[in-house]
C-alpha positions in Angstrom: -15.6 -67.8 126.7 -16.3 -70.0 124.0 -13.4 -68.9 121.6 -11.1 -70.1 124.7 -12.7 -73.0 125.1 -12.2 -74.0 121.5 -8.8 -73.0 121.4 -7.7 -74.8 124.7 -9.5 -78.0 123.0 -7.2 -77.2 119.5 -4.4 -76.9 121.8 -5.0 -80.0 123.9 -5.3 -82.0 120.2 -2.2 -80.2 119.1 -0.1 -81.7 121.6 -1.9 -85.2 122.2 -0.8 -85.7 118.0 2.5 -84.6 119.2 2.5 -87.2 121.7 1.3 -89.4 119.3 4.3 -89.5 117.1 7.0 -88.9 119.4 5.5 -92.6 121.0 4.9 -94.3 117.9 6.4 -92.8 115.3 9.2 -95.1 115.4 6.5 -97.4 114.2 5.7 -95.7 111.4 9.3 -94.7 110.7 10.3 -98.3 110.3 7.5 -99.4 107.8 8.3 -96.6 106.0 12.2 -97.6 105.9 11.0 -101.3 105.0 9.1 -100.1 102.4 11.2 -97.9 100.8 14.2 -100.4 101.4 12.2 -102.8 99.9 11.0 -100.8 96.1 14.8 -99.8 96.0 16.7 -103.2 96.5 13.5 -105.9 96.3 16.1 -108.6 95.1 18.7 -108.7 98.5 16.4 -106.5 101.3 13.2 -108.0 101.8 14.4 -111.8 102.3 14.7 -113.6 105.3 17.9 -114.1 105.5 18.4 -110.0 105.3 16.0 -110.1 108.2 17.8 -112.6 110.3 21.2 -110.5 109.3 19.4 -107.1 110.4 18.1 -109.1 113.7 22.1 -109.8 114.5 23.3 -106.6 113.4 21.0 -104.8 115.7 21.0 -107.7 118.6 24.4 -105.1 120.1 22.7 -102.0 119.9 19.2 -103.4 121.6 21.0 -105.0 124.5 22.6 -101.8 125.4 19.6 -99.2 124.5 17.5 -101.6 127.2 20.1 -100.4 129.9 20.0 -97.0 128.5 16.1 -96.3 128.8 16.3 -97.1 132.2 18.7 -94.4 133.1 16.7 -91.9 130.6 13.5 -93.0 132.4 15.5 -91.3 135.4 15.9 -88.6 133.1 19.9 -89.6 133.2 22.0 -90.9 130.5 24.9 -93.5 130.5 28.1 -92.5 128.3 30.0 -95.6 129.2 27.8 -98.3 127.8 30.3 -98.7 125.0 33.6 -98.9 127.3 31.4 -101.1 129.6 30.4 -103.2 126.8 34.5 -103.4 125.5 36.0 -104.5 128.8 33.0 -106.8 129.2 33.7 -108.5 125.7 37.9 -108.6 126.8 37.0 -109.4 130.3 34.4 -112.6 129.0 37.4 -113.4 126.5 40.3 -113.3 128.7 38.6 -115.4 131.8 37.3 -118.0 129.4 40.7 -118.8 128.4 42.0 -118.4 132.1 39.3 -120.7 133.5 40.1 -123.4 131.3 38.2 -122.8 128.3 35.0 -122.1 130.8 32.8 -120.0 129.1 30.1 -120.2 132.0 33.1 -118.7 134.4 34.3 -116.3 131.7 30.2 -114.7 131.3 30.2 -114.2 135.2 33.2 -112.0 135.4 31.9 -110.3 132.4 28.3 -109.7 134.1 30.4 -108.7 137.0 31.9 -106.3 135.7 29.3 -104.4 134.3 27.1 -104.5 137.0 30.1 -103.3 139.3 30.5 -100.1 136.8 27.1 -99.2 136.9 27.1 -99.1 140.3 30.2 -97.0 140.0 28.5 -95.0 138.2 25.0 -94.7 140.0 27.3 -93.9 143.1 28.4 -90.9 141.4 25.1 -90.0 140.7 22.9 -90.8 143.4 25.4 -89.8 146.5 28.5 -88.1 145.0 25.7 -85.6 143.1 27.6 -85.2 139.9 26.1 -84.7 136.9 25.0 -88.1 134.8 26.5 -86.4 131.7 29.7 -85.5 133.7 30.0 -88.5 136.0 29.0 -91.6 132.8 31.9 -89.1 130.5 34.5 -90.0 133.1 33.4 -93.7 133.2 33.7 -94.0 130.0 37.4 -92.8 129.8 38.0 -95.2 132.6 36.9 -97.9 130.9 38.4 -97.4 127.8 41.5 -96.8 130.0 41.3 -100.4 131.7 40.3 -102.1 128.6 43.6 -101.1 127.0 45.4 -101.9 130.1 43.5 -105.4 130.1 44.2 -105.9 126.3 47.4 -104.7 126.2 46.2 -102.8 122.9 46.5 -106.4 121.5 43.4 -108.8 120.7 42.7 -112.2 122.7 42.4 -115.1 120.2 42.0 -119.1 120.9 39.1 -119.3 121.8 36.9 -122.3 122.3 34.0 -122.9 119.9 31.5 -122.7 122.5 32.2 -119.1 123.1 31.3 -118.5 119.6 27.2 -119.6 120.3 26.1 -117.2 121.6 27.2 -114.4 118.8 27.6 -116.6 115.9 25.2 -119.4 117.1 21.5 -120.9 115.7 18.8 -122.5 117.4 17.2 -123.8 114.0 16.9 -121.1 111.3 16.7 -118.3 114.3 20.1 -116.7 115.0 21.1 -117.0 119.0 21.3 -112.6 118.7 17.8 -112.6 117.8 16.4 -115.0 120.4 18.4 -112.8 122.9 16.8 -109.1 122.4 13.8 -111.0 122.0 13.6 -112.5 125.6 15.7 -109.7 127.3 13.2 -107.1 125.7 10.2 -108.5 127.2 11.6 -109.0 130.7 12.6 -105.3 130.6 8.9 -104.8 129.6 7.6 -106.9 132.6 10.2 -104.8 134.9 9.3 -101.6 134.0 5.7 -102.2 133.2 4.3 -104.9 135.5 6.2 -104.0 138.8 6.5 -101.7 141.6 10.2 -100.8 140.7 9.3 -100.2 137.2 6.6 -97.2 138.5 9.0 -95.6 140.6 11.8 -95.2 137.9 9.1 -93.7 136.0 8.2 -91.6 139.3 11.9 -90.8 139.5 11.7 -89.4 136.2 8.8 -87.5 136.2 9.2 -85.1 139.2 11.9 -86.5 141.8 10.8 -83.9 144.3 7.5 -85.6 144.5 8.9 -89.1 144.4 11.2 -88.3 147.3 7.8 -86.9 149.3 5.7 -89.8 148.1 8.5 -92.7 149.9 10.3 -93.6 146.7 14.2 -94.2 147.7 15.8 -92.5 144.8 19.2 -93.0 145.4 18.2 -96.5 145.7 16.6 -96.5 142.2 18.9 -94.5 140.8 22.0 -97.0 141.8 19.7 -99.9 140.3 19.3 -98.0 137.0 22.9 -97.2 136.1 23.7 -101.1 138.0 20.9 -102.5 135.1 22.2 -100.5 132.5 26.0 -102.3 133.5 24.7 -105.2 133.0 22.9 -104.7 129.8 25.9 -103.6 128.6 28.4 -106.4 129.5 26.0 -108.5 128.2 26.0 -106.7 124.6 29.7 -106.9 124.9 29.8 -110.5 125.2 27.7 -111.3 122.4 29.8 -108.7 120.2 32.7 -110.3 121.4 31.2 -113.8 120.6 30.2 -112.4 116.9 33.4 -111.2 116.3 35.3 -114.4 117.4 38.1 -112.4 119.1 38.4 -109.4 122.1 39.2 -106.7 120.0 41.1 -103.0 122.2 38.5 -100.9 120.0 35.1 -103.1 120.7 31.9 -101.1 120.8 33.9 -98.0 120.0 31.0 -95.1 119.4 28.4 -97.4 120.3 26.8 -95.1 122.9 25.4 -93.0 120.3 23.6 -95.5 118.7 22.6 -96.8 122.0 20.8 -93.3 123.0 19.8 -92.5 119.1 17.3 -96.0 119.6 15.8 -95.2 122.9 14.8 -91.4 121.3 13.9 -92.8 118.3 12.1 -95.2 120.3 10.1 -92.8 122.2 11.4 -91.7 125.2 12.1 -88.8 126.3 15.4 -87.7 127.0 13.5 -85.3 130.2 12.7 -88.4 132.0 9.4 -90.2 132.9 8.2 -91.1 129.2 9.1 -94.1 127.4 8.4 -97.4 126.3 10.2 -100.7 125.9 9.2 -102.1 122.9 9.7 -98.6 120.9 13.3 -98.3 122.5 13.1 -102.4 120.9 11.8 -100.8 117.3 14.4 -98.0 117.3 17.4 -100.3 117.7 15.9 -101.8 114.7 15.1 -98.9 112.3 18.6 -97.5 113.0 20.0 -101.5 112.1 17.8 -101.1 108.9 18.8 -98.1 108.1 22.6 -99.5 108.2 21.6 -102.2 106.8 19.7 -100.9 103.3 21.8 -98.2 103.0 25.0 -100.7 103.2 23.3 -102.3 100.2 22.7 -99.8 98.1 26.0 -99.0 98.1 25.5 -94.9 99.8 29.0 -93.2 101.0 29.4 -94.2 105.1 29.1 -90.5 105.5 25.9 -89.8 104.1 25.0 -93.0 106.1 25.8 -90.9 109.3 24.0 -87.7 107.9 20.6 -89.7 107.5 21.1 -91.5 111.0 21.7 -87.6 112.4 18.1 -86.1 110.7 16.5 -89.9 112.2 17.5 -88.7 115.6 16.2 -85.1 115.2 12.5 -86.0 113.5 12.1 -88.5 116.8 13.0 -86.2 119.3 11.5 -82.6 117.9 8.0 -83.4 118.5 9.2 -84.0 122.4 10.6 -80.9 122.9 8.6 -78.8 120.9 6.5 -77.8 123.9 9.2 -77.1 125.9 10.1 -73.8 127.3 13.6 -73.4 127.5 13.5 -70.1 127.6 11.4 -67.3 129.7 9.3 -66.4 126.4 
């Protein structure tokens, strides 16, 4: 009796360190990277303009992992943030120019649009039953699709300087990006941590057979995740397409992956009903930093990829490593 009794404690330590890291490893992971960054290239990395630069460079990828940990939360995931965030960018372009150099009127289509796609796709989900993987793959065709269409494969130029603020834009030394994750990251925190819907995503996630029994209206949440997610997205498309000072037919191309690569990295867990906001805020980071010191010292674009792909499976091992996938 007492050898099980120590071995369920050794067990129950076992996994609570495993829990441990998966959570806040990212923490670790990107003092580490700092560091490391830091010894190899002290004269360009650890400066505050580098900072400011990796604060910009990851402002993209942070807007659009916040809509992704939603739908993960749901245990979900969104393939079309990156076509969202592309016809967002064109759509914000184009109707600036059509409304008379309005750039209020062009970010309102834009929101629009995103919002309308994520509930295109939360549709699929939540009442046509298809599979998030299958239904957000098909999305993200059709975006791409209707971003060519809208583009005409060509870019969208002349545009007025104020659409450049809020990619290329200060508010005294601080760059607009960085001001933007910054305030968008902690009302995603209040939403998921300090309200009522923010406990029933995580419900959703965690068993949605008991959330169902308990009175949680799942379709309902599950439309509002992929609907947030949307709109995370356009909005990451309008400040790349602000950055980039054009509405480019590729925009955003591939940035899905580094979308979901920060929320794991970041701690949550890809079977729904674990996560937190400010580690999906710290992954977007360490995979910026990791561009970002790599880019200086120079390393081959494809080893760049290599390192980003052993990131992703260190943060999301410890998660699954309990897991029984098969009938052992």
């Amino acid at each position: 009796m007492l050898n099980m009794k120590a071995l369920q404690r050794e067990a129950s330590r076992s996994v609570s360190w495993k829990d441990f890291f998966r959570k806040y490893g990212v923490v670790f992971g990107l003092i580490g990277v700092m560091i490391f960054f830091s010894i190899a290239e002290p004269e360009y990395f650890p400066t505050f303009s580098n900072f400011m630069t990796i604060s910009k460079q990851a402002a993209v990828n942070i807007l659009l992992a916040l809509g992704e940990m939603c739908v993960i939360l749901t245990a979900g995931i969104d393939l079309s943030v990156s076509s969202v965030a592309g016809l967002a960018g064109a759509i914000f372009a184009g109707s600036t120019l059509a409304f008379n150099s309005n750039v209020w009127a062009g970010a309102f289509m834009a929101i629009l649009t995103g919002i309308a796609f994520g509930f295109f796709n939360g549709s699929l989900v939540a009442f046509g039953k298809l599979p998030p993987f299958i239904a957000t793959l098909a999305s993200m065709s059709i975006g791409r699709g209707l971003l060519l269409i809208y583009t005409n494969g060509q870019p969208i130029w002349g545009l007025p300087n104020a659409f450049y603020f809020l990619g290329q834009g200060n508010i005294g030394n601080i760059p607009v990006p960085f001001i933007v994750i910054i305030i968008s990251t902690v009302v995603m925190w209040f939403l998921l941590s300090r309200t009522s819907f923010g406990r029933s995503v995580y419900s959703v996630g965690g068993n949605i057979k008991a959330a169902f029994a308990s009175g949680i209206n799942v379709k309902g949440i599950l439309m509002s995740v992929y609907a947030i997610s949307g709109f995370f997205a356009a909005f990451g498309g309008m400040l790349l397409t602000s950055r980039l000072g054009s509405a480019q037919p590729n925009a955003a191309l591939g940035y899905e992956l580094d979308a979901i690569a920060a929320v794991v990295v970041g701690g949550t867990s890809l079977f729904g009903g674990e996560g937190w906001v400010i580690g999906t805020f710290l992954g977007g980071y360490l995979i910026a930093t990791l561009n970002n010191g790599m880019a200086i010292m120079n390393i081959s674009p494809y080893i760049q990829q290599l390192v980003k792909g052993f990131v992703i499976i260190l943060a999301v091992l410890p998660a699954t490593i309990n897991k029984k996938f098969w009938n052992e």
